[in-house]
N, C-alpha and C positions, 0 to 999 in steps of 0.2 A: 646810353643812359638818358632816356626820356623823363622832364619832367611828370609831375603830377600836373593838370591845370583845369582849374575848374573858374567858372563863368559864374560873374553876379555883377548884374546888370550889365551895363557896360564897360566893366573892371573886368581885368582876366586877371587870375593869380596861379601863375606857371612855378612851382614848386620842386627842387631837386633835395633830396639830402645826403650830403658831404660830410666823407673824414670818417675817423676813428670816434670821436662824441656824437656821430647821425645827427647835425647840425640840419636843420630846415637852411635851403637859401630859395630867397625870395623875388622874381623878378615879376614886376605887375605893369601889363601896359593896358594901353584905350584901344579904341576902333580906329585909330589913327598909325597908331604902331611904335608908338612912344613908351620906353620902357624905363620905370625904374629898380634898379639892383638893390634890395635889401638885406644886408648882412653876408656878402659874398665870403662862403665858406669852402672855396674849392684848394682842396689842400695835394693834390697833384697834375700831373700834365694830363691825364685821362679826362678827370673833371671839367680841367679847364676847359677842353676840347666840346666836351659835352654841352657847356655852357655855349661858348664859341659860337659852334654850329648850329644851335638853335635859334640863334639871335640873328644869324645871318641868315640861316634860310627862311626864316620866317619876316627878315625885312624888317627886323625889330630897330629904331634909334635907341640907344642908351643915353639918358639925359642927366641921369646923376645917380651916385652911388649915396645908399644912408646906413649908420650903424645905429639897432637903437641899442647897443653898447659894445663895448670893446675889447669883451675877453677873447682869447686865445683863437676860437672857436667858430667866434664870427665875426674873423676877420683875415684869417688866414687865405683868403682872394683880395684884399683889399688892394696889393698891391699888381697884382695881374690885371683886374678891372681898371685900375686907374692909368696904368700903362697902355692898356687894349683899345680905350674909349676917349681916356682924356677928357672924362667930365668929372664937376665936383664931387671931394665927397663930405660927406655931413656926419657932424654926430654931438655930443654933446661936453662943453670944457670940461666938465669933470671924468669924464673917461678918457684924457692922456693917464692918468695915474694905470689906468689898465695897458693902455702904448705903450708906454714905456717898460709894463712889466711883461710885455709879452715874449722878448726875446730870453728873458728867463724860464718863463712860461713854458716854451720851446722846447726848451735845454730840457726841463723837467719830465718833462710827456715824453720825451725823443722824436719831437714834431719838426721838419723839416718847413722853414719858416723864413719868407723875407719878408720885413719888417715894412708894416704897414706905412703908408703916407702920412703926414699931417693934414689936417681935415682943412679943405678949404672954406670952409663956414663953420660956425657952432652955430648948433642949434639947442633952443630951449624950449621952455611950457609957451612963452608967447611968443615962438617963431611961428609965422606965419608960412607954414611952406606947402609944396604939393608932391604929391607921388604920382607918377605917368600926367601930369597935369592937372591931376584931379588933387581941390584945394581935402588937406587932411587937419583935423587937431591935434595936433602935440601935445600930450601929458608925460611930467616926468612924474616917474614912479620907482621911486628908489625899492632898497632891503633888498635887489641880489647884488648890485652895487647904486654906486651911487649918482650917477650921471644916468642910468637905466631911462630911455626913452619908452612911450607905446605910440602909435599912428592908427588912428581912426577914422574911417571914411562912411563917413556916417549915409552918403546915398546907399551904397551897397552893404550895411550891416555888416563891414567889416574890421578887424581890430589884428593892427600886426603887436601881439605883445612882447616877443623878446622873451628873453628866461624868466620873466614873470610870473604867469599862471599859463599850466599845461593843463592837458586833459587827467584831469582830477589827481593834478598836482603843484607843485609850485616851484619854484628855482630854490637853489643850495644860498645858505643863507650863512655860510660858514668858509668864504673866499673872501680879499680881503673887500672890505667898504659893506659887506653882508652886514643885512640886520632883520632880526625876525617882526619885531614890533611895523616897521616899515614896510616890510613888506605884506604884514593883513593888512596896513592901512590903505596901501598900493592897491591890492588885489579888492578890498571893499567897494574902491572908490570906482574899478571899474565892473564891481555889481551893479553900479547905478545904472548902468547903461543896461536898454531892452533884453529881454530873454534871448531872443533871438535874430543876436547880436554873434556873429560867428569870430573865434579866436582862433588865430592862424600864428603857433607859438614856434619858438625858436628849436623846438626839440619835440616829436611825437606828434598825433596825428590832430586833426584840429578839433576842437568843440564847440561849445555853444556857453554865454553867460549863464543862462536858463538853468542846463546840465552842470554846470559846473557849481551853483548854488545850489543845486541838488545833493551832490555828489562827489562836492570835493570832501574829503575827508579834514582837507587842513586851516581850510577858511569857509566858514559859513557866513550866506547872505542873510 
């Protein structure tokens, strides 16, 4: 099971997607070989492997694990990654309310599930952090919950949204801490950002700001 990965600039964004909800997980390193795990979604031994092996044959470091939230969905590697590598993982205080409900979560779906780590940072709108090194801005963006991070790397025109906005769609707005109103305002705010500005979302294949003000049907720029 090969990633997707596609190259911008000197960012590489190695792509697999996992599980029963075709979860995007996201590992982005530099020219250096420094990797970060966004949203590890490998929900059995197959995947994990898959993951595994690619990081080792490719001489990848893993430096830190990030969630930019904490449903079921993408997080179900959280705790394989954190055992594997032993580096941080991040995400933001208001998504334990989602931690904690995941083992219910589990139960509900018939998802085979150990229960995620506690984050050894939280991170917010003004952490100041990076992904594979490279410095990123942190926006929270609530309405599909409510600690909902996005990571932006603004050298490479890149945007990790999370269940935010997909390609000419938007996240479920009806789980708990959802909110519609929240989430156009979420999703306007990053219209602001250039056309051609590429969204690398938590579920489906990726878009463009540009196209998505075109063509979302749910929120217009």
């Amino acid at each position: 099971m090969n990633p997707e990965v596609i190259k911008r600039n000197n960012l590489t964004v190695c792509c697999w997607t996992f599980g029963p909800f075709q979860e995007n997980t996201y590992l982005i390193t530099n020219d250096n070989g420094i990797g970060t795990l966004i949203d590890p979604g490998m929900s059995n031994s197959a995947e994990e492997i898959s993951i595994l092996n690619f990081v080792q044959e490719n001489n990848i470091t893993i430096d830190q694990i990030v969630n930019t939230h904490c449903h079921i969905d993408h997080i179900l590697g959280n705790d394989f990654a954190k055992k594997q590598w032993n580096v941080p993982l991040l995400y933001h205080e208001l998504e334990e309310s989602n931690i904690r409900r995941s083992i219910q979560m589990s139960s509900l779906w018939g998802i085979p599930y150990t229960p995620s780590p506690q984050a050894d940072q939280y991170i917010d709108e003004n952490s100041l952090i990076s992904i594979a090194k490279f410095s990123v801005d942190t926006w929270l963006v609530p309405g599909h919950c409510t600690g909902h991070l996005a990571f932006i790397h603004h050298d490479s025109k890149s945007i990790f949204s999370g269940d935010v906005l997909f390609r000419e769609s938007i996240g479920r707005v009806d789980l708990p801490g959802g909110d519609a109103d929240q989430i156009e305002q979420s999703i306007l705010r990053l219209y602001t950002l250039p056309d051609d500005y590429v969204v690398f979302s938590g579920h489906g294949p990726l878009t463009t700001i540009g196209h998505e003000k075109l063509h979302n049907p749910f929120v217009k720029g």
